[in-house]
C-alpha positions in Angstrom: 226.5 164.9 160.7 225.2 166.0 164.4 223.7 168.9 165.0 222.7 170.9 168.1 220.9 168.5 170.4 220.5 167.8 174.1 218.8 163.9 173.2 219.2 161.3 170.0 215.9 160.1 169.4 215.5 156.8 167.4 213.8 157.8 164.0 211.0 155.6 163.8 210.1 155.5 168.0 210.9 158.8 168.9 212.1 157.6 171.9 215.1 158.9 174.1 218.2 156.5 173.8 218.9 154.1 176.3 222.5 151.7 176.4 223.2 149.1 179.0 225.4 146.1 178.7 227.4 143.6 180.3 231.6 142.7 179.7 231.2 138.7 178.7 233.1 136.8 181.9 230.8 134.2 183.2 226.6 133.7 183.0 224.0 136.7 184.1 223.2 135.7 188.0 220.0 136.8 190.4 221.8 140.1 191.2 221.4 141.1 187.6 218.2 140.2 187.4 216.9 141.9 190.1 219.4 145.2 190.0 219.8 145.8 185.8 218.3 143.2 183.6 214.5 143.7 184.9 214.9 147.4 184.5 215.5 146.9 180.6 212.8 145.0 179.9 210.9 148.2 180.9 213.0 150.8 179.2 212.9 148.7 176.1 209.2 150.0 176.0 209.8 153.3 176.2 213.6 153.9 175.2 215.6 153.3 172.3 217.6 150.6 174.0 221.2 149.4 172.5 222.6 146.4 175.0 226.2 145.7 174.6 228.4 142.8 175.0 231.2 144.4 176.1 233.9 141.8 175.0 236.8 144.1 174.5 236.6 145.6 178.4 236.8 141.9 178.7 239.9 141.4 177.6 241.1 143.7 180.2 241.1 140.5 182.5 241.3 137.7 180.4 243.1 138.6 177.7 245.3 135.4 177.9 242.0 133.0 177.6 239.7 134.9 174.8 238.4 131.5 174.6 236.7 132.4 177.4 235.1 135.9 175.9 233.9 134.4 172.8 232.0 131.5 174.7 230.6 133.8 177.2 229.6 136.2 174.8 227.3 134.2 173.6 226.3 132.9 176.8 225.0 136.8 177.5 223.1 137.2 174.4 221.1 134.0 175.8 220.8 135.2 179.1 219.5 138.4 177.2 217.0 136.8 175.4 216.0 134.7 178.0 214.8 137.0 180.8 212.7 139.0 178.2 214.5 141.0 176.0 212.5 141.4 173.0 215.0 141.8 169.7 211.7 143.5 168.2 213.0 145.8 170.6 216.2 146.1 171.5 219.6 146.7 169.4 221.8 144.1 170.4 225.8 145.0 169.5 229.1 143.6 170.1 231.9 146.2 171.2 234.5 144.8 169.3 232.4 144.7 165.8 232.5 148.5 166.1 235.6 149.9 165.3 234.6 153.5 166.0 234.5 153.0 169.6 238.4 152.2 169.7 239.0 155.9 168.0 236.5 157.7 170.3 238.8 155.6 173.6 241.3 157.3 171.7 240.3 160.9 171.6 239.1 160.4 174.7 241.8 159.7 176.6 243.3 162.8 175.8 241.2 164.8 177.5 241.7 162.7 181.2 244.8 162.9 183.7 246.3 160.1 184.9 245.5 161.1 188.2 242.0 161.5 187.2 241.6 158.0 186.5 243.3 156.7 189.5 241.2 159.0 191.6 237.9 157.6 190.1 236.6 155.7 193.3 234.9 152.7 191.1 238.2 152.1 190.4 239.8 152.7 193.2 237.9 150.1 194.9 237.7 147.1 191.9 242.0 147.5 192.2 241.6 146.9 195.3 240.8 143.6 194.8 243.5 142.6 191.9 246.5 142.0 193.7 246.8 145.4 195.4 246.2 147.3 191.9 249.4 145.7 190.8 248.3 142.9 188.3 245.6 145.3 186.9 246.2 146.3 183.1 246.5 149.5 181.9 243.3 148.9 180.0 241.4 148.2 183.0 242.2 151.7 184.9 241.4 152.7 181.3 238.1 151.3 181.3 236.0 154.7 182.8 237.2 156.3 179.3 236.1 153.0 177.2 232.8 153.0 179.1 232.4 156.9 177.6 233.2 156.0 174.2 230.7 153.0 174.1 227.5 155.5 175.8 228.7 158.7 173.9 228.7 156.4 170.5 224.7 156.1 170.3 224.4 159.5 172.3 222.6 157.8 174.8 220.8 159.9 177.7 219.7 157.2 180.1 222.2 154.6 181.8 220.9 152.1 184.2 223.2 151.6 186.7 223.8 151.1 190.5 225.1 153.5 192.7 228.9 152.2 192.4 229.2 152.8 189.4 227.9 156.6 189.7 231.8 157.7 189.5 232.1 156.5 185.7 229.0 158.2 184.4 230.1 161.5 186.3 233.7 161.1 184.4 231.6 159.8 181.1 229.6 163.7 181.7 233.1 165.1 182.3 234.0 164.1 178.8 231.0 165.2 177.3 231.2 168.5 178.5 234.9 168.7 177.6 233.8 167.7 173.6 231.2 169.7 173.4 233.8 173.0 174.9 235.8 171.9 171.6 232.8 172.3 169.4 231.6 175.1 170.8 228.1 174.1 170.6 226.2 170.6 171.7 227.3 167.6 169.7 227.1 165.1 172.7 224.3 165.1 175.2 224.8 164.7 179.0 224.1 161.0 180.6 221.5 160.7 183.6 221.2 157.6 185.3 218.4 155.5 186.0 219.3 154.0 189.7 218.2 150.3 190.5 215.5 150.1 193.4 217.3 147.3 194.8 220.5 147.4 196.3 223.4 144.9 195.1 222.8 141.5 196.5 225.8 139.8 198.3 227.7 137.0 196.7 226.1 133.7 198.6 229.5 133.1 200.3 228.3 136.3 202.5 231.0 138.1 200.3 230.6 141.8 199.5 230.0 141.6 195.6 227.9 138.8 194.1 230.4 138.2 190.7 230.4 136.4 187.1 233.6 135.5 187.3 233.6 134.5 190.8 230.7 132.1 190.7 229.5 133.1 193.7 225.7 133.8 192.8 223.3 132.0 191.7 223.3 131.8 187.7 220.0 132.1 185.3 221.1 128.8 183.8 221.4 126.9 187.4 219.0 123.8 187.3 216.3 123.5 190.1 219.1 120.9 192.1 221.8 123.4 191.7 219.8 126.2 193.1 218.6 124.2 196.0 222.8 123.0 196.6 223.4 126.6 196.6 220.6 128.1 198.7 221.1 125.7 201.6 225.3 126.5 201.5 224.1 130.4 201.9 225.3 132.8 204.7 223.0 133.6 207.3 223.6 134.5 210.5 226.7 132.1 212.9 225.4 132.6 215.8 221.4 131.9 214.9 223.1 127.9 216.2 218.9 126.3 217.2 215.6 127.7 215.9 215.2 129.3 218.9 218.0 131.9 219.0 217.1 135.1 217.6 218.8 136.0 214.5 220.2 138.9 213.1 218.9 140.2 209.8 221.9 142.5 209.1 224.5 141.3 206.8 222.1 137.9 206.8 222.7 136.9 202.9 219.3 134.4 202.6 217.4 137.9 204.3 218.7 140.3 201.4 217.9 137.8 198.6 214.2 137.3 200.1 214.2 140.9 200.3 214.8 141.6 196.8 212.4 138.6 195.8 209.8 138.4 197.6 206.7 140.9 197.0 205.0 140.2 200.2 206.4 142.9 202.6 203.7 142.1 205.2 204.8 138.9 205.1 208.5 139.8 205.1 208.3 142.0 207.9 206.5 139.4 210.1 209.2 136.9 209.1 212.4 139.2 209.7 210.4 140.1 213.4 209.9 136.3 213.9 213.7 135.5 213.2 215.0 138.2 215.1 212.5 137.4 218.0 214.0 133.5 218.0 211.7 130.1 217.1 212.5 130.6 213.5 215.1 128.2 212.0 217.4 129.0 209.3 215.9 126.0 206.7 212.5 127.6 206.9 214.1 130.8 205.3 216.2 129.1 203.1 213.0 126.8 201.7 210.8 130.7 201.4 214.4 131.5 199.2 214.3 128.9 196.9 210.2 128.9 196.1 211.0 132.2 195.6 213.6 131.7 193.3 211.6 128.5 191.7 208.5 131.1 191.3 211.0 133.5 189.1 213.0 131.4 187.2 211.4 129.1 185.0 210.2 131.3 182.2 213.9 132.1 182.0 214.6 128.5 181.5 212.0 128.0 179.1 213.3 130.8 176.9 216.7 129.7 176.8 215.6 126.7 175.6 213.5 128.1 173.1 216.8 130.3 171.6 219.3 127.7 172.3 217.4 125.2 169.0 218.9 127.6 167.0 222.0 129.1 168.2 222.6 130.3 164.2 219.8 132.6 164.8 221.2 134.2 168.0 224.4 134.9 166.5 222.5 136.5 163.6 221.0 139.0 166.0 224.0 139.8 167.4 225.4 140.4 164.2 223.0 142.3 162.9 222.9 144.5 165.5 226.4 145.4 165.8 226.2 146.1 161.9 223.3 148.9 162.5 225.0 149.9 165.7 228.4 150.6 163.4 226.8 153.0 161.4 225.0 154.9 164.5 228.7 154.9 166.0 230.4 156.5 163.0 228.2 159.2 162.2 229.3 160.1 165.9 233.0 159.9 165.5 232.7 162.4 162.4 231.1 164.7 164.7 233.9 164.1 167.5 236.5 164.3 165.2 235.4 167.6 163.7 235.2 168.6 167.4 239.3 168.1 167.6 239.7 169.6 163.7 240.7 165.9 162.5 240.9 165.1 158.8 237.8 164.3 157.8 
């Protein structure tokens, strides 16, 4: 049972509790990489860190084709193991091997308006782009409450996330407060995030989000060829038409990517002045892109390979994760329940 706390420290580490996670729809791409995956690989040194395949917000979209979840799903935990997450380390869980989480949606949801939801500007803006909001399913307008049932589960403190989705963790703190009203006392701590440095890199079609599902990014499974294919079909600037036009930088895809990859800023700056000044042609950027990318990628690929000779084993992680990660989930249900003077 749950006491008075502000922060769930794991027992051996004594660390604060960390959960991140990803819902399964298509292979891990650059913009993860750089925005959320390389950020924990750092807090699994210094936080407790659960990461979650979140396979039942998943079925929010594709809940006609759960082929497609249980494929990917295991396509994440590769991705996961292959950029450098160490399961030494890190609790690995799968949402829908913990039934606890579907009670604390539940509860949850009783404590949000309708119009609550709908005002929730994440939202707002993701409906925007399924069918006008009218093909989305109730689930996915639901999803800000799901979200605060899977975090509030392992009372995790930290959440890395970028700034668009600031709204849910400010609705996920709304719940919280609203639980621990019912208690009286503190059962369920408050979530901070931990903002990504970089901002969210465009698709490579120049479009505004870089997506799984929309394969539009490049993937941490492309081969050397397909990242080359996919570099030179980039967005840069249309009217940059001869090396020596001068270029715009702004909204130029190639730019943000070497932005977020490369670690020479002298050198960047002197290149984005060049471009903008004229005499610099678009395939000298795009070749800087893809050594850049060619300079991060193969330990990812040697990893993978590494976990992929015994594909058994993965599953075995996951597994055992989500097993440990049940029991951390129910001890919190018994304390939300108690909260809402449920039958024990």
């Amino acid at each position: 049972m749950l006491g008075d706390m502000d922060v769930r420290t794991d027992k051996n580490t004594n660390r604060p509790v960390a959960l991140s996670g990803d819902r399964p729809t298509g292979p891990l791409h650059l913009g993860h990489l750089v925005g959320s995956l390389n950020e924990r690989v750092k807090l699994q040194d210094t936080h407790d860190l659960t990461v979650m395949i979140a396979d039942m917000q998943a079925l929010t979209v594709y809940a006609d084709n759960p082929a497609r979840i249980e494929a990917a799903a295991l396509g994440l935990m590769l991705d996961y193991l292959s950029v450098g997450l160490d399961p030494d380390k890190v609790r690995f869980v799968q949402q829908s091997g913990i039934p606890a989480l579907s009670e604390l949606f539940m509860l949850y949801l009783n404590l949000v308006s309708v119009n609550r939801l709908q005002r929730n500007p994440t939202i707002k803006s993701e409906l925007a782009g399924q069918m006008g909001g009218q093909g989305a399913s109730a689930g996915f307008v639901t999803h800000p409450v799901s979200q605060a049932a899977d975090i509030t589960a392992f009372r995790a403190t930290a959440i890395p996330v970028g700034e668009d989705q600031l709204p849910l963790l400010e609705q996920a703190n709304e719940i919280v407060a609203r639980v621990n009203a019912l208690q009286g006392r503190t059962i369920l701590p408050t979530i901070r995030p931990i903002l990504s440095r970089t901002p969210r890199l465009l698709g490579i079609d120049g479009a505004a989000k870089c997506g799984k599902s929309q394969g539009n990014g490049i993937a941490l499974i492309d081969t050397p060829d397909m990242v080359r294919s996919k570099v030179q079909s980039m967005f840069t600037d249309p009217q940059h038409l001869k090396a020596s036009d001068p270029g715009r930088i702004e909204g130029n895809v190639v730019i943000q990517y070497l932005d977020a990859l490369d670690d020479n800023a002298e050198a960047m700056a002197e290149l984005k002045l060049h471009y903008q000044k004229g005499g610099l042609g678009d395939a000298v950027l795009k070749k800087r892109l893809v050594e850049q990318i060619e300079a991060v990628l193969p330990p990812i690929r040697r990893r993978r390979a590494y976990y992929m000779r015994d594909l058994g084993a993965v599953k075995a992680l996951l597994r055992n994760g989500t097993m440990e990660g049940r029991m951390i989930a129910q001890e919190t249900l018994t304390a939300v329940r108690g909260a809402f003077k449920l039958a024990a």
